[in-house]
Residue frames as a rotation matrix with the C-alpha (Angstrom) as fourth column:
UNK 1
0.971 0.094 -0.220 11.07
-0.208 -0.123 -0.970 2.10
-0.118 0.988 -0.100 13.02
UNK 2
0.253 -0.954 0.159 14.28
0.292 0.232 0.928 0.78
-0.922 -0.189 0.337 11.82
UNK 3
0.974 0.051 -0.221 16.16
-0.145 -0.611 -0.778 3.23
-0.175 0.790 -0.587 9.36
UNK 4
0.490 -0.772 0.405 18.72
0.456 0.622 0.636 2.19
-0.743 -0.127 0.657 6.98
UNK 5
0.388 -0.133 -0.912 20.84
-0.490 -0.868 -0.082 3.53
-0.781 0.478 -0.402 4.75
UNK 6
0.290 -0.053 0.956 20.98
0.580 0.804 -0.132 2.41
-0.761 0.593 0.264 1.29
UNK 7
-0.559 -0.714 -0.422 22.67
-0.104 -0.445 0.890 3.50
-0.822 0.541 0.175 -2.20
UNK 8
0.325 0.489 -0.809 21.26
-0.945 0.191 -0.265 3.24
0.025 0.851 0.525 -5.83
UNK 9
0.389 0.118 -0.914 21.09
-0.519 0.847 -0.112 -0.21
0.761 0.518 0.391 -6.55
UNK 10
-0.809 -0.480 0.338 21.26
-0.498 0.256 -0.829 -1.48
0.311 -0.839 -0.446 -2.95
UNK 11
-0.059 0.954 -0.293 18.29
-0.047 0.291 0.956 -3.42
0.997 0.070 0.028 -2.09
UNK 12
-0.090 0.639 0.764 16.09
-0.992 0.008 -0.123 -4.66
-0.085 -0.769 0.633 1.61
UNK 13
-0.473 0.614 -0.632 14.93
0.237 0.779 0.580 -8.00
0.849 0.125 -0.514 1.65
UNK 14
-0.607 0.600 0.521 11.78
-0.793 -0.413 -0.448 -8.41
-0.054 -0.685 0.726 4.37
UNK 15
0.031 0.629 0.777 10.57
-0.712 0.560 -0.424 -11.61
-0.701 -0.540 0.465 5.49
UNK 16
-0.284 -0.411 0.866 12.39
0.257 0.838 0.482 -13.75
-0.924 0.359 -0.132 2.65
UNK 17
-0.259 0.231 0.938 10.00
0.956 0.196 0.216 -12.94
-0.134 0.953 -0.272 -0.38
UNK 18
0.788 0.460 0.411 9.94
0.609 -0.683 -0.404 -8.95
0.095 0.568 -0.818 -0.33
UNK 19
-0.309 -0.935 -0.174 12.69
0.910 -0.344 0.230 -7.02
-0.275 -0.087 0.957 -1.94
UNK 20
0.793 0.574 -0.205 13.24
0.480 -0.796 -0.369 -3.61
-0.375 0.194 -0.907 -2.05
UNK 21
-0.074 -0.986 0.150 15.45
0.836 0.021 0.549 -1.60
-0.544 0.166 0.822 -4.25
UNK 22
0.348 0.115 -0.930 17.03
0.109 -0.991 -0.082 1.90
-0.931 -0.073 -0.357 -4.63
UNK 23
0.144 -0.694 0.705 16.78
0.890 0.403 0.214 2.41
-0.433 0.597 0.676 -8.07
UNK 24
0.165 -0.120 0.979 17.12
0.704 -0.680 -0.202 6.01
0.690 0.723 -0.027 -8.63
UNK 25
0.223 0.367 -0.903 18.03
0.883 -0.468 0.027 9.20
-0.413 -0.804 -0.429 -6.42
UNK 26
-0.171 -0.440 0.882 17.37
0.723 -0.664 -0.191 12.67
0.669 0.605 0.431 -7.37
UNK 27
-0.644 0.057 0.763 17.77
-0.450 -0.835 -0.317 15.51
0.619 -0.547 0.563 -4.55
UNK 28
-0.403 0.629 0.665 15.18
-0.904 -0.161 -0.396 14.84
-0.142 -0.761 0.633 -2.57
UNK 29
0.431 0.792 -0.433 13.23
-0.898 0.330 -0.290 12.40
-0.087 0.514 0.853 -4.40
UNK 30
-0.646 -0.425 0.635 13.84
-0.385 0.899 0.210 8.03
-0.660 -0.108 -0.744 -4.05
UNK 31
0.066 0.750 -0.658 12.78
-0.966 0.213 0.146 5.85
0.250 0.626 0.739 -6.66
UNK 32
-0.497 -0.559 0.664 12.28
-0.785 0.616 -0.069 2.47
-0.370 -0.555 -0.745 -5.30
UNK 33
-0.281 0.114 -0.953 11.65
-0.428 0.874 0.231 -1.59
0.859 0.472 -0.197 -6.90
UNK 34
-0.048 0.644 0.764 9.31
-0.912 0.283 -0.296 -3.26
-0.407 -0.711 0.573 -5.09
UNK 35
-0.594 -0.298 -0.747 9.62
-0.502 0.863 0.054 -7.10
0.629 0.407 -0.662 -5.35
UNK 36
-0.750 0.261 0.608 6.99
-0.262 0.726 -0.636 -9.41
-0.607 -0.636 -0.476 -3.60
UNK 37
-0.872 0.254 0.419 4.53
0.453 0.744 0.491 -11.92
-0.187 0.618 -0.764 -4.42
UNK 38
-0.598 0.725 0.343 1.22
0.368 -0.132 0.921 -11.31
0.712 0.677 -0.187 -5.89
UNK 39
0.396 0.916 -0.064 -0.95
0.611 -0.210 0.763 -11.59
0.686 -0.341 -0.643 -3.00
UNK 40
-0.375 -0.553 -0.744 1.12
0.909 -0.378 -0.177 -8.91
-0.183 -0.742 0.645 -1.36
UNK 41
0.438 0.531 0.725 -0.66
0.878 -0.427 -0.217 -6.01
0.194 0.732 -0.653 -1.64
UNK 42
-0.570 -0.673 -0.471 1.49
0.790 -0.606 -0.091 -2.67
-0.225 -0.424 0.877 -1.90
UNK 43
0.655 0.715 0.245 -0.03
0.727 -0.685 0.054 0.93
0.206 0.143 -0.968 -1.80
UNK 44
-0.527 -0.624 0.577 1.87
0.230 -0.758 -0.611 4.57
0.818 -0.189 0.543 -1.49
UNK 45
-0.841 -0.116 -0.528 0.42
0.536 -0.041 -0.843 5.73
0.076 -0.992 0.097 2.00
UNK 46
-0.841 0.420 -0.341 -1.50
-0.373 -0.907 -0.197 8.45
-0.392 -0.038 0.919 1.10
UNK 47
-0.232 0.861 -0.453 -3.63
-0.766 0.125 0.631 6.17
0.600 0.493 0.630 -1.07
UNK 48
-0.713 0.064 -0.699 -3.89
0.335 0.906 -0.259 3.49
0.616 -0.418 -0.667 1.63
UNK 49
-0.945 0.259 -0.199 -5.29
-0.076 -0.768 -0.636 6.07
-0.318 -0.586 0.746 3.65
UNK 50
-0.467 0.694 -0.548 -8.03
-0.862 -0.496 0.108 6.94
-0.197 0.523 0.829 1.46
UNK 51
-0.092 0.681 -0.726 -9.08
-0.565 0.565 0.601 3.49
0.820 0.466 0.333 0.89
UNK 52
-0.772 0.049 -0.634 -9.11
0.630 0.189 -0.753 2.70
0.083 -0.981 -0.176 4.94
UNK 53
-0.924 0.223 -0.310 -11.17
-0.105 -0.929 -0.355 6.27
-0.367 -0.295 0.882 4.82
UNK 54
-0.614 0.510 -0.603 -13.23
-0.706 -0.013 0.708 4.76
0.353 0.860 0.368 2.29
UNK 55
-0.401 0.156 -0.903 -13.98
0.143 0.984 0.107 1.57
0.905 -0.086 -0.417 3.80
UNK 56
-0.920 -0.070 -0.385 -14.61
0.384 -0.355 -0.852 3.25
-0.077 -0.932 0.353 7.34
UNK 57
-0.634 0.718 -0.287 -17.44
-0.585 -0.688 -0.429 5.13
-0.505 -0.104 0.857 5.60
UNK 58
-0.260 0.606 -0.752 -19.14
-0.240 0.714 0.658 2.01
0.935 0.351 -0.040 3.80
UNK 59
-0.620 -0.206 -0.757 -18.89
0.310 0.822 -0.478 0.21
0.721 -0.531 -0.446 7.06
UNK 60
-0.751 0.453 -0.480 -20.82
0.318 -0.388 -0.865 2.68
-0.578 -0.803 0.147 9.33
UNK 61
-0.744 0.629 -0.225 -23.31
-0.612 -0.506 0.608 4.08
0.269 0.590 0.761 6.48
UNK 62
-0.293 0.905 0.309 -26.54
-0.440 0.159 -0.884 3.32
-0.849 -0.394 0.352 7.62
UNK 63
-0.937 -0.287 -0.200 -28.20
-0.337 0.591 0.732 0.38
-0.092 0.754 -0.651 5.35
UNK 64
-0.452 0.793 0.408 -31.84
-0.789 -0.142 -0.598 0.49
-0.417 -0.592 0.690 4.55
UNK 65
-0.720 -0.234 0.654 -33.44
-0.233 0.968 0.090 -3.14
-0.654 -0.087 -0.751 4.40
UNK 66
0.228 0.871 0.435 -35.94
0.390 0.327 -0.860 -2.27
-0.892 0.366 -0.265 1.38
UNK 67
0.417 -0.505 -0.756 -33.79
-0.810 -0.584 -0.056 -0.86
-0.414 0.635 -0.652 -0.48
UNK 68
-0.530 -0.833 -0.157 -32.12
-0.789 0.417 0.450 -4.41
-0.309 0.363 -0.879 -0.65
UNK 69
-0.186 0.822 0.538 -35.11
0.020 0.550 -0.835 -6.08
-0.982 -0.145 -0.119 -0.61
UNK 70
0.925 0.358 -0.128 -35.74
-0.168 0.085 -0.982 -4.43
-0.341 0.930 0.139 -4.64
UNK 71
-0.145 -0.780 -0.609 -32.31
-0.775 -0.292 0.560 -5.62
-0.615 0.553 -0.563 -5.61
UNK 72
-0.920 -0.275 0.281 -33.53
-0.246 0.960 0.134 -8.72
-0.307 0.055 -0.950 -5.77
């Protein structure tokens, strides 16, 4: 991991087309500007999680072939 130290309105850059920037600190708490293109997809952790957790349980759920049989 490579930890830097940054100010309000200091920014990252990260592989040319994703900036990041500190735009707020209170006590504890960073607010930060995310800059990248569209097909970049960004997530807080906690909900990446959950939708890795999610996918993990589609992916192994047991699929019964007459069931798809009456979608159609």
């Amino acid at each position: 991991m490579l930890a830097l130290s940054r100010k309000k309105d200091e920014a990252i850059v990260i592989n040319n087309d994703i900036v990041i920037t500190v735009i707020e600190v209170k006590g504890e708490q960073v607010k930060l500007g995310i800059t990248a293109p569209k097909s970049v997809p960004i997530y807080r952790q906690e909900v990446y999680v959950q939708i890795q957790e999610a996918n993990q349980e589609a992916a192994s759920s047991a699929v019964n072939p007459d069931a798809l049989k009456d979608l159609f």
